[in-house]
N, C-alpha and C positions, 0 to 999 in steps of 0.2 A: 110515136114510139111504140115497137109492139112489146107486148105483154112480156118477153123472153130477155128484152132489153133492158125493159123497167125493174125486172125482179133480177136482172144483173147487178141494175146498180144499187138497187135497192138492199140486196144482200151481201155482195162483197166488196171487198179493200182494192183500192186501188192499185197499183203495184207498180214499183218504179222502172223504168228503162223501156225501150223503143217508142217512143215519144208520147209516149202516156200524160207524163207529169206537167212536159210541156204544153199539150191538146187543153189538159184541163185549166193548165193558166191562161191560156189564149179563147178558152172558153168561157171561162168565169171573169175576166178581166172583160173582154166583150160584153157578155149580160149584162154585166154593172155599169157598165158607160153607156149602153143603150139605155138602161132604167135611169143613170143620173140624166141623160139627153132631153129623157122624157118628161122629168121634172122640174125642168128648165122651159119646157114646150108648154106645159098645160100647170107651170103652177100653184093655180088656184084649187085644183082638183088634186095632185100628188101630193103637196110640200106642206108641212106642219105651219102656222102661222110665226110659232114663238122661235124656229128656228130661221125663217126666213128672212129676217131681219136683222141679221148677224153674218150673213154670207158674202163674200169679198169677190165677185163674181169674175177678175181676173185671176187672184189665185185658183179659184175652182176650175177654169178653164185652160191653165197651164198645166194643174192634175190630171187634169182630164183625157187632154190629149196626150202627157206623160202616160198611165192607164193604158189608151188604146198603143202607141205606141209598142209599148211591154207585148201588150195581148197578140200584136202584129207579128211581131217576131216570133215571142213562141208560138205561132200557129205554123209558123216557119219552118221553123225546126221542127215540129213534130211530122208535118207534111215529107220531110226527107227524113225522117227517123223509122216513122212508125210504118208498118206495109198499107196498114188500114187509113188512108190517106183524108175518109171524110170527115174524124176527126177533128184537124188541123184543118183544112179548109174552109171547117163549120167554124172555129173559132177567127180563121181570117175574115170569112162574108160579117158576122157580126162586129167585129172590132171597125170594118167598112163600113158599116150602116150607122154604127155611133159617129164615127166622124162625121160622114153626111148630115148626123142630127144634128150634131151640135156644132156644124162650120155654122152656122148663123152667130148673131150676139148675143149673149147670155146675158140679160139684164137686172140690175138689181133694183129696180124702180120698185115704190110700192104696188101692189097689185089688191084688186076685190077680195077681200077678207070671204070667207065660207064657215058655215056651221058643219061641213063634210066635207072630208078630207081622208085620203087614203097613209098619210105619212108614207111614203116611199122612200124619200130622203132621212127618215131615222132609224128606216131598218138601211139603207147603205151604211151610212156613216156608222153606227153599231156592228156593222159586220167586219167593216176594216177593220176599227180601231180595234175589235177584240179578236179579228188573226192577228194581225199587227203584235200587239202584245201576247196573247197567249201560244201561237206558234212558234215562236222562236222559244219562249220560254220551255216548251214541252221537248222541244227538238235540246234544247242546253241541259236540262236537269231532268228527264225521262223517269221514272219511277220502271214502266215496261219501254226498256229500247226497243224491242222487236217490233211492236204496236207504229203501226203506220198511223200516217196525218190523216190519211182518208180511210179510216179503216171499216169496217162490215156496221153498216148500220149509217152512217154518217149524212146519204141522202134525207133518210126519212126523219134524222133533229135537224137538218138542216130546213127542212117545210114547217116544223116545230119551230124552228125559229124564225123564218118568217112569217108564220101567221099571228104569232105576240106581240110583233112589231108591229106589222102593219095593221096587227086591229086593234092600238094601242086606243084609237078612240071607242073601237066599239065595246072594248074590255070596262074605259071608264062607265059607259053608259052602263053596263051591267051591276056596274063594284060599287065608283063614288056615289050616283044621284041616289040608287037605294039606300043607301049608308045612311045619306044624310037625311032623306024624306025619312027613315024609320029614327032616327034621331036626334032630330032639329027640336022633337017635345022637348028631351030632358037636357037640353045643352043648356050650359051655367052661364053666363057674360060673365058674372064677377069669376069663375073657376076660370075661365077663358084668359082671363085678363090678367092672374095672377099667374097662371103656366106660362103663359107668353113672355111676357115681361121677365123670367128667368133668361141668363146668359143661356148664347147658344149650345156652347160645350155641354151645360149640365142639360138641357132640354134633349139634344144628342144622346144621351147617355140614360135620359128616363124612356127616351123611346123605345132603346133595345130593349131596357130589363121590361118592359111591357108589352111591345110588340113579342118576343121573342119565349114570353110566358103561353102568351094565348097560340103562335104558332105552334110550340112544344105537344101541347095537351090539341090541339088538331092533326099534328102529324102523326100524334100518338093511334087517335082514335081512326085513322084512315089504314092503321098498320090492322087494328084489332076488329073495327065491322067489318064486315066481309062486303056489303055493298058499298063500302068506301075504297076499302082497299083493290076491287076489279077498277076502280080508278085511278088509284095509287102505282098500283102496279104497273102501270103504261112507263112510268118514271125510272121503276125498277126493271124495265126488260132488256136495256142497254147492258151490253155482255163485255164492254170497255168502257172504260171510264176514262174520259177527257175534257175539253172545257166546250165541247159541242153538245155534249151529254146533257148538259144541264136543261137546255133545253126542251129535253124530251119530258114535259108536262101537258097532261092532259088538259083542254078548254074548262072541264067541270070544276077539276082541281084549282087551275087559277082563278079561276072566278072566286071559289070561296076564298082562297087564300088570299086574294085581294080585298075582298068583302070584310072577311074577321080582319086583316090588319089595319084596313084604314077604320073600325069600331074605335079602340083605344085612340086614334090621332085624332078624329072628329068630338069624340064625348071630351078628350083631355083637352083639347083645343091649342095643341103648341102647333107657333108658329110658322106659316111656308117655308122659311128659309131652312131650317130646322127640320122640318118634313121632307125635302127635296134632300137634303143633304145625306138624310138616314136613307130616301130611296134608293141614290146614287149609290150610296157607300154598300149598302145591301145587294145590288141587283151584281155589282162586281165582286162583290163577296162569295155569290150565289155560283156565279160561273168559277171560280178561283177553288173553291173546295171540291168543284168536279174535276179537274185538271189532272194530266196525268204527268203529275210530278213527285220528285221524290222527297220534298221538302218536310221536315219531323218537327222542329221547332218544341224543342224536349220539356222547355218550363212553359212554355205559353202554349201549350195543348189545350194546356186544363182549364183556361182563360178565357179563350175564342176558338170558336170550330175552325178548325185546318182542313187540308185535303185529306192527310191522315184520319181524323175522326170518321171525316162524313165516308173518306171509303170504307171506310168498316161497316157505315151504315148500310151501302150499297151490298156489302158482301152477301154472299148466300152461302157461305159456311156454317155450319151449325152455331156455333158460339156467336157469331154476329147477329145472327136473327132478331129482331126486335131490338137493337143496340141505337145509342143516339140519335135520337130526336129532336135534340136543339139544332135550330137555323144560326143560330148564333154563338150563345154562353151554355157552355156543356156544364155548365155549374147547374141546370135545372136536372140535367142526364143524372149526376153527383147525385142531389136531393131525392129523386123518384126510384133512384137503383137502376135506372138504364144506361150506364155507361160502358162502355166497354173499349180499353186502348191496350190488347197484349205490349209485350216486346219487338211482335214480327207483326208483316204487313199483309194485308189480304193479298190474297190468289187469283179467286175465283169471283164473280160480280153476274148479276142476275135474280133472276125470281127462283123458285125451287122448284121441281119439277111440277107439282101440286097446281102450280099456277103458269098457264102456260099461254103468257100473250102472244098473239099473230105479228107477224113483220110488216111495214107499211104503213104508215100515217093514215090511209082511209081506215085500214082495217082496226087499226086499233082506235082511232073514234069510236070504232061503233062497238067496241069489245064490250066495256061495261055493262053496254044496256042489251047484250044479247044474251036470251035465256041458256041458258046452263044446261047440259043434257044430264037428265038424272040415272044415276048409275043402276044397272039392273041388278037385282039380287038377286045371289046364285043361288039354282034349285036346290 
C-alpha cells in the first residue's frame, strides 16, 4: 500500500455511496473469515486454550460461510457500484480464499496445549460482538448524527485494538507475573481466606470502590506530569468520540494501568470468579462511556461514569480540562473537586493545541519518548 493510500485511510471518513460501504463490508467480512480459517488450521499457535474448549465447530462453520457469503455479495455490488473496481474485487478474491480455507473439516478434537499463543480468536469474536452491539446502538441514539461509522481516525484504534487483543498474553506477562513476584511477600492466607469467602455481589462491589480509587489518583497523575501525560495524551487525540475510541491507549499506559489494578486484587486476594466478573463488566464499561450516544441518565450520573461524564473528560474546552477522572464512581471526582457535568453537552474533543499528537499508530508509539524541540527565545 503506498504511503498516499495509507495516510488516506489513516486520516479520513469513509463516506457512504458508490460502493464504498459495500467494498468495505466485503473486505472486512473476508479478512475475518480468512483469520477465523486460520485459526482452525494452526490452532495450537492462534487460539486461546480456555476458549477452545467451548467451541461448537458446526455452528462456527455455518457462521462462517454465512460471513463469507455476506462478504461475497457486497464485493458484488461494490464492483458495479463503485468506478474504482479493485475495491470490490479485493474483497471477492479474499472472501474466495477463506472458503478455500476453510472447505476442509473444522474440528473440535483436543489439540497440543502451548505456553504461546497469539489468541487470534479473542480479538475476532471481541470485535464482532462489540460492532454487533455498539454499531447499531450509535447508529439508533447518535449523540453527533452527522459523525460517520468510519469516521477520521478509525483505522489507526482500530490496530489499537488489535494489538490489546492479540497481545493479551503478552500484556499478562508484563502486568500479572510482576504483580505477583513484587507481592507474593506480603500476601495474607488468613486476609485471602476471609475476602474470598465474602458473597460474590459484595466482593464485586469492594473491587470497584478499590480498583477505581487507585485508578482515579493514576489518571489523575498522567493528566498533571508532563512525562505521563505525552502518554496520556495518545488517548486524548481522538477528535470523535465513539466506542472505537476507547481503544486508542497507549502500550506504556496499559501496562501500568493493568499493573496498579491487579495490586489491590492480588494483596486483597478476592476470588477468580469475582475478578473475572469485575474485568468483564469494566472492560465493557470502558468501551460504553466512549460511545457516541446521546444517553444522560439524570440521577445515576452521579453514581456511575456515563458516556456523558467521561465525554466531558475527553473534551478540550476550557471548563473541562482536568474534569473527571474516575473509570468508574464519580463520587471520588465529588470528594477531590474534579467533577464537572454542566447542563449542555460537549462540542469539541481532543488535546489543546499545546499538545499536539501525530496521526498513525506507529507515530504515536513513539511520540512520548521523542525529545521535545526546545523553544528558542526571542532576541
Amino acid at each position: 500500500m503506498t504511503n498516499l493510500l495509507r495516510k488516506h485511510l489513516e486520516d479520513q471518513p469513509l463516506n457512504y455511496g458508490h460502493g464504498k460501504i459495500s467494498a468495505f463490508i466485503a473486505i472486512s467480512f473476508g479478512l475475518l473469515a480468512c483469520l477465523t480459517a486460520f485459526c482452525f488450521l494452526f490452532p495450537n499457535l492462534l487460539t486461546m486454550p480456555e476458549l477452545r474448549s467451548v467451541y461448537n465447530p458446526l455452528l462456527i462453520k455455518v457462521l462462517l460461510f454465512s460471513g463469507i457469503g455476506v462478504g461475497f455479495i457486497a464485493g458484488l455490488c461494490s464492483v458495479f457500484r463503485n468506478p474504482n473496481r479493485l475495491w470490490g474485487l479485493s474483497g471477492i478474491f479474499l472472501n474466495t480464499c477463506a472458503a478455500l480455507l476453510a472447505s476442509g473439516q473444522i474440528e473440535g478434537s483436543p489439540y497440543e496445549a502451548r505456553n504461546v499463543y497469539a489468541g487470534l480468536d479473542y480479538f475476532i469474536l471481541t470485535l464482532l460482538v462489540l460492532a454487533l452491539v455498539f454499531i447499531p446502538m450509535e447508529r439508533m441514539f447518535a449523540k453527533y448524527q452527522q459523525q460517520k461509522i468510519l469516521r477520521k481516525g478509525w483505522v489507526t484504534d482500530l490496530k489499537y485494538f488489535m494489538f490489546s487483543h492479540l497481545g493479551i498474553q503478552l500484556l499478562a506477562f508484563f502486568t500479572i507475573i510482576p504483580a505477583q513476584v513484587l507481592f507474593n511477600q506480603w500476601i495474607n492466607p488468613r486476609l485471602h481466606q476471609l475476602v474470598s469467602s465474602q458473597p460474590l455481589a459484595l466482593q464485586f462491589l469492594e473491587i470497584l470502590l478499590v480498583v477505581d480509587f487507585f485508578s482515579y489518583w493514576i489518571h489523575r497523575s498522567m493528566h498533571k506530569v508532563p512525562r505521563l501525560w505525552r502518554i496520556h495524551a495518545v488517548h486524548h487525540s481522538s477528535l470523535q468520540m465513539d466506542w472505537l475510541a476507547s481503544s486508542r491507549v497507549h502500550v506504556a499506559e496499559l501496562i501500568l494501568n493493568r499493573f496498579v489494578g491487579y495490586i489491590p486484587l492480588l494483596f486483597l486476594g478476592f476470588s477468580p470468579a469475582a475478578t473475572y466478573a469485575y474485568l468483564i463488566f469494566i472492560s465493557f464499561h470502558a468501551i460504553f462511556i466512549h460511545a457516541n450516544v446521546r444517553f444522560r441518565f439524570p440521577y445515576l450520573r452521579w453514581m456511575i461514569a456515563t458516556p456523558e461524564f467521561h465525554h466531558w473528560h475527553h473534551s478540550s474546552e476550557d471548563e473541562a480540562l482536568d474534569k473527571n477522572f474516575a473509570a468508574f464512581l464519580p463520587i471520588y471526582d465529588v470528594i477531590f473537586k474534579t467533577a464537572h457535568m454542566p447542563a449542555h453537552l460537549p462540542q469539541r474533543y481532543g488535546t489543546t493545541p499545546s499538545t499536539k499528537v501525530p496521526e498513525g499508530f506507529v507515530d504515536q508509539l513513539i511520540y512520548p519518548f521523542k525529545k521535545r524541540k526546545k523553544k528558542k527565545a526571542a532576541p
